[in-house]
C-alpha positions as CSV (number, residue, x, y, z in Angstrom):
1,X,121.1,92.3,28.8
2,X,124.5,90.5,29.4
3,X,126.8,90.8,31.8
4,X,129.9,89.4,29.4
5,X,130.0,87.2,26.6
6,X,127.9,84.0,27.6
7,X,128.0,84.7,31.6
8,X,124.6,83.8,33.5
9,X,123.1,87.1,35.2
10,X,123.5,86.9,38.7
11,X,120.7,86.3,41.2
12,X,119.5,88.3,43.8
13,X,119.0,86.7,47.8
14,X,115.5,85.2,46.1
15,X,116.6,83.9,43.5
16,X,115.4,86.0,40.9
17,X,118.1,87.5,38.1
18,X,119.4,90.7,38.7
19,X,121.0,93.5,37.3
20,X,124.4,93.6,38.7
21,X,126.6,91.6,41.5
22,X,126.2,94.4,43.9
23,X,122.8,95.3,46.0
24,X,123.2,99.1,46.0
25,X,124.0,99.4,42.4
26,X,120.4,97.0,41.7
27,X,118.7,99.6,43.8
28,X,119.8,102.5,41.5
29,X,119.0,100.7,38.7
30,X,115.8,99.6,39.8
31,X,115.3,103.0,41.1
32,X,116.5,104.2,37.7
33,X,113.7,102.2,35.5
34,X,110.7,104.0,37.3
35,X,112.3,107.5,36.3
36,X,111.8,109.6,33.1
37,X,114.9,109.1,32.2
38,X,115.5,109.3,27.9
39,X,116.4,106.3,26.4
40,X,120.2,107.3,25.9
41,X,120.4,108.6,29.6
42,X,119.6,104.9,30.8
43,X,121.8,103.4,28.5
44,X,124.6,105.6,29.5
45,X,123.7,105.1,33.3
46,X,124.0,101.7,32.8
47,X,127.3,101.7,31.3
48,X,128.4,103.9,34.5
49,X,126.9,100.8,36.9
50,X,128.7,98.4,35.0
51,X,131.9,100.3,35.3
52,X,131.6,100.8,38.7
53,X,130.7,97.4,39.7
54,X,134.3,96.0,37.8
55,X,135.9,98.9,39.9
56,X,134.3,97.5,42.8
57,X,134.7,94.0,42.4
58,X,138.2,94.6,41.5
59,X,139.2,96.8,45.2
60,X,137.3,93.6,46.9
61,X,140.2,91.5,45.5
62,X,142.6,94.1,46.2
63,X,141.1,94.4,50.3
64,X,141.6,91.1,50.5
65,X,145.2,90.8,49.3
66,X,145.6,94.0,51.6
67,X,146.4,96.4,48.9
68,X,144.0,99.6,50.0
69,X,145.9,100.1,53.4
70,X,145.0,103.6,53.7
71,X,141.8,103.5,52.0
72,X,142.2,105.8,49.2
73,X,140.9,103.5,46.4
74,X,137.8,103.1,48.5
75,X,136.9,106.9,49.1
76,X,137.7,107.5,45.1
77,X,135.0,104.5,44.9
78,X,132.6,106.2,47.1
79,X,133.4,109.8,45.4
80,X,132.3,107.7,41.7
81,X,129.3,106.6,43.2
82,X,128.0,110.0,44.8
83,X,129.0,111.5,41.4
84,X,127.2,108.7,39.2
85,X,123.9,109.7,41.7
86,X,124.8,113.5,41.2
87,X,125.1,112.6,37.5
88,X,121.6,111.6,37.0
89,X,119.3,113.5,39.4
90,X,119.1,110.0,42.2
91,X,121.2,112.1,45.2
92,X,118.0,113.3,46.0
93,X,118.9,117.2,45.7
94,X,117.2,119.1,43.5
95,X,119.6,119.7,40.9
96,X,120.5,123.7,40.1
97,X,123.4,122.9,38.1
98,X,122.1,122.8,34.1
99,X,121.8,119.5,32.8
100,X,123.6,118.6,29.5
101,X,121.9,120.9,26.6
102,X,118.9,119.5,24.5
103,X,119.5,121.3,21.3
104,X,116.0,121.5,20.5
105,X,115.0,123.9,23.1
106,X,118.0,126.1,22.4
107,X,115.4,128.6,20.7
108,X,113.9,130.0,23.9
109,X,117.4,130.7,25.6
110,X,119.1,134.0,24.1
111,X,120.0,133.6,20.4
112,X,124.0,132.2,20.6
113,X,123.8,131.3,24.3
114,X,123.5,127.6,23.7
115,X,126.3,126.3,26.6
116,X,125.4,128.2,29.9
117,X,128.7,129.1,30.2
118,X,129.4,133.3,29.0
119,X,132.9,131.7,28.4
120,X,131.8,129.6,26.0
121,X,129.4,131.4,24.6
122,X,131.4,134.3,23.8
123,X,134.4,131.9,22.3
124,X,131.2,129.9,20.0
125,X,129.6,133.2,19.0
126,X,133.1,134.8,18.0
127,X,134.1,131.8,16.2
128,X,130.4,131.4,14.4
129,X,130.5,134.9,13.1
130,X,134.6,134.9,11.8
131,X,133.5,133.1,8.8
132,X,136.8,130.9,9.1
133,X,134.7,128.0,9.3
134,X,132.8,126.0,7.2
135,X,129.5,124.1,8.1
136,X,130.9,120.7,8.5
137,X,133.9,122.6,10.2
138,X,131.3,124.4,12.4
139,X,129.7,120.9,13.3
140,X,132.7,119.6,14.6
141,X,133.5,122.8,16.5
142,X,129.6,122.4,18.2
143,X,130.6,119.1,19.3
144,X,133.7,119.9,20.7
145,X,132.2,123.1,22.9
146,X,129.7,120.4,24.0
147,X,132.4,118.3,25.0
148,X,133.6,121.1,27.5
149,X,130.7,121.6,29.0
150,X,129.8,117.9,29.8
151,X,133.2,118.3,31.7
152,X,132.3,121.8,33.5
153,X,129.0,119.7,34.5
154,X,131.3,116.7,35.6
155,X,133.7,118.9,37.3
156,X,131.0,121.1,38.8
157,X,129.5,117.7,40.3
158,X,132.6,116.0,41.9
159,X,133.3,119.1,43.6
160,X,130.1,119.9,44.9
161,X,130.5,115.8,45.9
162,X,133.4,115.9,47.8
163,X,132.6,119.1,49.3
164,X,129.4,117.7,50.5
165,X,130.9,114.4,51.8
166,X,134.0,116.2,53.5
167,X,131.1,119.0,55.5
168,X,129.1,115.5,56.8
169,X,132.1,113.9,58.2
170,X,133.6,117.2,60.1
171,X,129.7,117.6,60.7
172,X,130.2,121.1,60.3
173,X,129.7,123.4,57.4
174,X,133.0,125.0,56.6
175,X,133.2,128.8,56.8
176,X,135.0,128.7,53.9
177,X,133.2,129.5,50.5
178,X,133.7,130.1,46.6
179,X,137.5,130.1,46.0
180,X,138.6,130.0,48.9
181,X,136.9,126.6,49.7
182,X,137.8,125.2,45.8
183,X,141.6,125.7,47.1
184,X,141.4,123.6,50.2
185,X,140.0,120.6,48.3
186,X,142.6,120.9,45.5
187,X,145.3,120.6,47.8
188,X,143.9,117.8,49.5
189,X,142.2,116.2,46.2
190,X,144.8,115.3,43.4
191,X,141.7,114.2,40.9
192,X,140.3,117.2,41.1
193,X,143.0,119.5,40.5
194,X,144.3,117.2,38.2
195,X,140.4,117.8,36.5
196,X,140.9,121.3,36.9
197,X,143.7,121.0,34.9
198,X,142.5,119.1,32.3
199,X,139.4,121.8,32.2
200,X,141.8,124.7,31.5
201,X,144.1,122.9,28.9
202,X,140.7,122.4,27.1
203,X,139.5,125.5,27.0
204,X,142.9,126.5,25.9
205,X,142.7,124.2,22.9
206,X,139.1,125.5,22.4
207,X,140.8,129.4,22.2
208,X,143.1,128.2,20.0
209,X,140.4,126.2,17.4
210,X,138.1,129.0,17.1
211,X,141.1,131.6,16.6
212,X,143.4,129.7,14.2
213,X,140.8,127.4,12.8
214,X,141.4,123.5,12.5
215,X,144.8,122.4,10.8
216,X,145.0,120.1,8.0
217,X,146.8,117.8,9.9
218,X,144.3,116.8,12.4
219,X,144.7,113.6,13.6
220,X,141.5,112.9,15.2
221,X,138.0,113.9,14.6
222,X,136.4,113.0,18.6
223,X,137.2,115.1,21.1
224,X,137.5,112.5,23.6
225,X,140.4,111.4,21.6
226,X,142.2,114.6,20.7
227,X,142.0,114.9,24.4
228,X,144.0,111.8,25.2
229,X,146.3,112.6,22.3
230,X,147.0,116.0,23.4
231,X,147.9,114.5,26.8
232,X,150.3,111.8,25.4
233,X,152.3,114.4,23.3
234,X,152.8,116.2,26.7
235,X,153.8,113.1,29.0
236,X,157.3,112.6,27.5
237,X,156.5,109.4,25.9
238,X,159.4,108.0,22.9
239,X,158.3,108.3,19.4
240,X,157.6,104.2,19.5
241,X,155.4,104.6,22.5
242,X,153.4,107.6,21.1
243,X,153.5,105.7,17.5
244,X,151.9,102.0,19.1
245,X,149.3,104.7,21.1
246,X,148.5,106.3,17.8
247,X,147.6,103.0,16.4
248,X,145.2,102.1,20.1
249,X,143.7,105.7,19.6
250,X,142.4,105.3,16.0
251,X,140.7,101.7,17.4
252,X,139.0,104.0,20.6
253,X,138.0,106.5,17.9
254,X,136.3,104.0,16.1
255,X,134.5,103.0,18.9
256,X,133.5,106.3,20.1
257,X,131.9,106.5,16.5
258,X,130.3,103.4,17.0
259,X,128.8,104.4,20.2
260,X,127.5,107.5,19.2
261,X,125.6,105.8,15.6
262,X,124.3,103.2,18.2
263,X,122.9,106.4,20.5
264,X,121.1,107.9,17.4
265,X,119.5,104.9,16.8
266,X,118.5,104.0,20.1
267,X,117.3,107.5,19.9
268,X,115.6,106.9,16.5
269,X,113.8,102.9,17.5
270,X,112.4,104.7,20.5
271,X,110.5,107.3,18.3
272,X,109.1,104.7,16.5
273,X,108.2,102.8,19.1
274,X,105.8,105.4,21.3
275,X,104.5,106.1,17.5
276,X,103.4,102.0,17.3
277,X,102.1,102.1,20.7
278,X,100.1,105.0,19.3
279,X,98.4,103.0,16.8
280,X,97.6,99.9,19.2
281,X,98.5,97.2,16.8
282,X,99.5,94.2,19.4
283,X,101.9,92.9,16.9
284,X,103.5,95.4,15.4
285,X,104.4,96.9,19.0
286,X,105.9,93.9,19.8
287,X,108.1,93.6,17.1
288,X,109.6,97.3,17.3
289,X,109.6,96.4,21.3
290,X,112.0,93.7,21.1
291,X,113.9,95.9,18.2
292,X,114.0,98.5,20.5
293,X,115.1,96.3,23.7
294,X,117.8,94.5,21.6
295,X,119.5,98.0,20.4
296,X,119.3,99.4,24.0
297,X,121.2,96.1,25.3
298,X,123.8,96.4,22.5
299,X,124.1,100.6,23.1
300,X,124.5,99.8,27.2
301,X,127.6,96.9,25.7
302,X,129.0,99.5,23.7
303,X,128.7,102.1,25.9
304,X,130.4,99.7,28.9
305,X,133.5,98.9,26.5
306,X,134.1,102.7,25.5
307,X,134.4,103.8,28.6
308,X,136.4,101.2,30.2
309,X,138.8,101.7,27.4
310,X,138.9,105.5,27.8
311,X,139.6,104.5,31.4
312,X,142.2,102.4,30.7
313,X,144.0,104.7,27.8
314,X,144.1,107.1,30.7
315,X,145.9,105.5,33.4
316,X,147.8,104.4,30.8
317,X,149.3,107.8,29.7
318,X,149.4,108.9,33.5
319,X,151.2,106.0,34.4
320,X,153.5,106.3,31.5
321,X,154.1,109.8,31.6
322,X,154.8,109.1,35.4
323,X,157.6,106.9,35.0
324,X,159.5,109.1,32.0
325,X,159.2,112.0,34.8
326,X,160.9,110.0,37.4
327,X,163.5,108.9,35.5
């Protein structure tokens, strides 16, 4: 596993390599490895570490050139870290909140409700029975629908997160429920309205699929990056601006591509693998173990870089679209 191009892991206070540069995010990780977690889950956990831990490291330098006066980076920090816990079942809560679907057991839930969400549901089953759509269209369509629910289930844990945190520092459990409650952290939360936000343009965008069907002009095929393209035509960027972030958006999609063929595999080697270890042939295990080990590092890698450059296409438009609003 590699923590950049040619850098040496870092050591832990005996000496022995470690994970990451920072203790508590080795514990989770450590913790992590005993769990049942599938291979892709621990890939993608790890990719959240490393992203944290360059957020981290990155505020240190900024505490120490006094940048984080008030402390706001820092809370956000903590917020990401509770979430990341939240994320995958390690905040030691038993999680009620439905975990990303598995599409294999979607044959013992109701036929058509595959998203937990009667919102979604409805909009899938209306747009699977309108005949608009063709299979490969239909594909696309699933993948988007997941897409919005793996951001209710994000949303749905940062809320629940800062609620939490904000009850254990008043040390009182606020009276206030449901709406009410969600109302009172918005105001004093920017992310999460701004989440909330982003939630109901989705859907939006998901009404509008599944009524009009997809246009012929679709510039994107990942949802992640129809997203950030939707939000760039809205933040009053100038056609050279939008042009050059075009061009950076067809590279992220790429990679997004990438990251998901890597997942299948990943998915794939481990199969193969437990069916080996079945057989008991020392040798041959080994082989498909370091086969298997080698794609999980370069799935964690890939992982990593996709999602620090989604993070860094997004404060890019915010901050863009910022400074064309103050002007």
């Amino acid at each position: 596993m590699t923590c950049g191009v040619n850098e040496p892991k870092p050591s832990g206070s005996d000496g022995q390599a470690v994970e990451f540069r920072i203790a508590k995010l080795n514990q989770v990780w450590e913790k992590a490895k005993r769990m049942q977690l599938s291979p892709v889950r621990q890939a993608e956990l790890h990719s959240d570490l490393k992203l944290q831990e360059k957020d981290e490291l990155q505020w240190k330098k900024m505490k120490v050139e006094g940048l984080d006066e008030n402390g706001e980076k820092e809370a956000q920090l903590r917020r990401n870290f509770n979430v990341i816990l939240a994320k995958y079942g390690m905040d030691g809560k038993r999680d009620t909140r439905p975990l990303e679907s598995n599409s294999l057991k979607d044959h013992d839930t109701k036929e058509g409700d595959i998203f937990d969400d009667p919102r979604l549901d409805k909009l899938w089953n209306k747009a699977k029975s309108s005949g608009k759509f063709s299979n490969e269209e239909m594909l696309s369509l699933k993948r988007e629908f997941q897409h919005h629910k793996d951001k209710v289930h994000e949303y749905n844990i940062l809320m629940d997160t800062v609620s939490r945190t904000e009850e254990i520092h008043k040390n009182v459990i606020s009276p206030l429920e449901g709406d009410a409650k969600e109302h009172v952290l918005h105001q004093k939360h920017t992310e999460l309205k701004q989440k909330m936000r982003d939630l109901n343009q989705g859907f939006e965008r998901l009404r509008k699929l599944s009524h009009e069907g997809f246009t012929e002009d679709s510039e994107f095929r990942e949802p992640r990056v129809i997203e950030l393209w939707e939000a760039a035509k809205r933040a009053n960027l100038s056609k050279d601006e939008l042009d050059s972030l075009k061009e950076e958006l067809h590279h992220f999609e790429t990679k997004v591509e990438k990251h998901s063929h890597y997942q299948e595999q990943l998915e794939l080697s481990h199969q193969k693998l437990r069916h080996v270890e079945a057989l008991g042939d020392k040798e041959h295990i080994k082989r498909n173990q370091e086969k298997y080990n080698t794609l999980a590092e370069k799935t964690r890698e890939m992982g990593y870089k996709m999602k620090k450059h989604l993070q860094d296409l997004s404060n890019k438009i915010s901050r863009e679209g910022l400074e064309h609003n103050e002007l």
